[in-house]
Every structure is written in structure tokens, then in C-alpha cells.
C-alpha positions as CSV (number, residue, x, y, z in Angstrom):
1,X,95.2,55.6,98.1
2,X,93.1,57.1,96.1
3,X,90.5,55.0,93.8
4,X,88.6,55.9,90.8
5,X,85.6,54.2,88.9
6,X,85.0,54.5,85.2
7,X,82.4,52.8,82.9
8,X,79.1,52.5,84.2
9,X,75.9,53.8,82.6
10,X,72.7,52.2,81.3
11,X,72.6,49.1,79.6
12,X,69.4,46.6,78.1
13,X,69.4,43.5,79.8
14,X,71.6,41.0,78.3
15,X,74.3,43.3,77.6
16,X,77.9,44.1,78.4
17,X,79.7,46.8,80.1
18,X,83.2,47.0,81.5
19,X,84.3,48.9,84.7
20,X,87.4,50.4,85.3
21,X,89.2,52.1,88.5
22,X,92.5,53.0,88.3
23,X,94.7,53.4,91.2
24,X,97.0,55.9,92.6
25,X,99.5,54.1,94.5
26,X,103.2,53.4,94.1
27,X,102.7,49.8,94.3
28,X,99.8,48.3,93.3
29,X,101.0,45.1,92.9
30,X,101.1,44.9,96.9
31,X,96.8,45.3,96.7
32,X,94.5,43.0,96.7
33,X,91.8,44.4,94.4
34,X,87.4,44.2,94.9
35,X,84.4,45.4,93.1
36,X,81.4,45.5,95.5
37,X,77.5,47.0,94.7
38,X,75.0,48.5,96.6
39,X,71.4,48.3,95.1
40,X,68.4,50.8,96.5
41,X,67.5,49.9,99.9
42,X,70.3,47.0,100.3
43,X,73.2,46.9,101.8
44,X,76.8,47.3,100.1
45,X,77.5,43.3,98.7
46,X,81.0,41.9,97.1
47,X,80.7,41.1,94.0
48,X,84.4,39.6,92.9
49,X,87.9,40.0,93.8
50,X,91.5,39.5,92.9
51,X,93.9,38.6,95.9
52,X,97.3,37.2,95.1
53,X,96.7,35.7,92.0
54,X,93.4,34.2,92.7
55,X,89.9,35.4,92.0
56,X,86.4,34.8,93.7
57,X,82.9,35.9,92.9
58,X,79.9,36.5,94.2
59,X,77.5,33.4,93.1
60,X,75.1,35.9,91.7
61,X,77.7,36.4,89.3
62,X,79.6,33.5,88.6
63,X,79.8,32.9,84.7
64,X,79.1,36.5,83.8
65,X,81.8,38.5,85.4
66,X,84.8,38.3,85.2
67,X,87.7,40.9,87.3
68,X,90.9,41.6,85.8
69,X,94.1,43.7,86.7
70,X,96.9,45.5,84.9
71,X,99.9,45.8,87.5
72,X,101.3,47.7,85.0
73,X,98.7,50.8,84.7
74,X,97.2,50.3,88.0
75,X,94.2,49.3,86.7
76,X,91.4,46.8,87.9
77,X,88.4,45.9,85.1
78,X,84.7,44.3,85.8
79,X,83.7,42.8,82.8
80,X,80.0,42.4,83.2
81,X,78.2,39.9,80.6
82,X,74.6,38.9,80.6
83,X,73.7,41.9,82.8
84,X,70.1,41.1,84.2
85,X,68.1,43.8,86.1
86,X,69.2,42.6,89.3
87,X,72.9,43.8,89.0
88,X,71.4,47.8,88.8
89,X,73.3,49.1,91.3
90,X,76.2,51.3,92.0
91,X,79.3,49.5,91.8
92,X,82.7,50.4,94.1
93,X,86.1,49.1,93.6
94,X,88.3,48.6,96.8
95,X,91.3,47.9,97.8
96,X,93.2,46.3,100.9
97,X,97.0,45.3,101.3
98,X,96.6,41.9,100.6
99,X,98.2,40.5,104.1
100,X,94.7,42.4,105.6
101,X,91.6,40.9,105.4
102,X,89.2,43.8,105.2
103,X,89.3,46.5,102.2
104,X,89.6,49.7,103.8
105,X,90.3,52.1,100.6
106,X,86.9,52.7,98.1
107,X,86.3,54.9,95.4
108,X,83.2,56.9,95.0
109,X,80.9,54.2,92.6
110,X,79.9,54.1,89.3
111,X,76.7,53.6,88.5
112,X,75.2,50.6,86.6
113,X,71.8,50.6,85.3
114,X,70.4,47.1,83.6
115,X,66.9,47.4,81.8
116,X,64.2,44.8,81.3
């Protein structure tokens, strides 16, 4: 599986931006999707996933972000709203089979960068 991250760059604080990562994977349908960040100096945190139809986000994000998938393009979105300077980071998507709990396939990050 093979995962790869689109749409980050530098944004003012309050903005938008919209991350993408495709898949390559015969069926996508059977993943459960995540988009996770790792600012400078912290560890790698989740940030919101899709698994089985259902969704859940970090709190530091509830209300403002907002994961999506296409099944039919392999495709998992971020849309970030109301970015603050707290969600600088770089931003991974993941994936897992969804009958395991842990995600075990990552692409290589996009990075996010929200000024003040």
C-alpha cells in the first residue's frame, strides 16, 4: 500500500487548506482511513479518521476539520478550516484494514504551515 499526501503549504491563520492522499490499493473500500500530525519536538498525534462509515476527531479539531473519502478514486481529503498556529505541523495520512486496530501503512507527510 502505497500512500501519498497532497496539499499542504503555508497558510494565514484563519484560513483553509485541503489535504489529499490517494491510495494505491485494489480495494480501498476494505481501509479504514487517518490523518495524523507531528509538530516540532512532539510526538506523531491523530488528528481524525474514517472507519466503516464513521468518523472521529481529535478535540483540538472538532468543528474545523472535517475527513472525507472517495471509494471511487481512492482518495481521503482533510478539510482544515479556521487553521490556528497550533495545527503547523506535518500532516500523514494512514491507513489500516479496518478489522485491525492500529494503522500500519503512512505516507511521507505534507507539510502545513499556519501563520499568526
Amino acid at each position: 500500500v502505497q500512500l501519498v499526501e497532497s496539499g499542504g503549504g503555508l497558510v494565514q491563520a484563519g484560513g483553509s487548506l485541503r489535504l489529499s492522499c490517494v491510495a494505491s490499493v485494489r480495494t480501498f473500500s476494505s481501509y479504514s482511513m487517518g490523518w495524523f500530525r507531528q509538530a516540532p519536538g512532539k510526538e506523531r498525534e491523530f488528528v481524525a479518521g474514517w472507519n466503516g462509515g464513521s468518523t472521529r476527531y481529535a478535540d483540538s479539531v472538532k468543528g474545523r476539520f472535517t475527513i472525507s473519502r472517495d471509494n471511487a478514486k481512492n482518495m481521503v481529503y482533510l478539510q482544515m478550516n479556521s487553521l490556528k498556529p497550533e495545527d503547523t505541523a506535518v500532516y500523514y495520512c494512514a491507513a489500516r484494514l479496518i478489522l485491525l486496530r492500529d494503522y500500519n501503512y503512512w505516507g511521507q507527510g505534507t507539510q502545513v504551515t499556519v501563520s499568526s
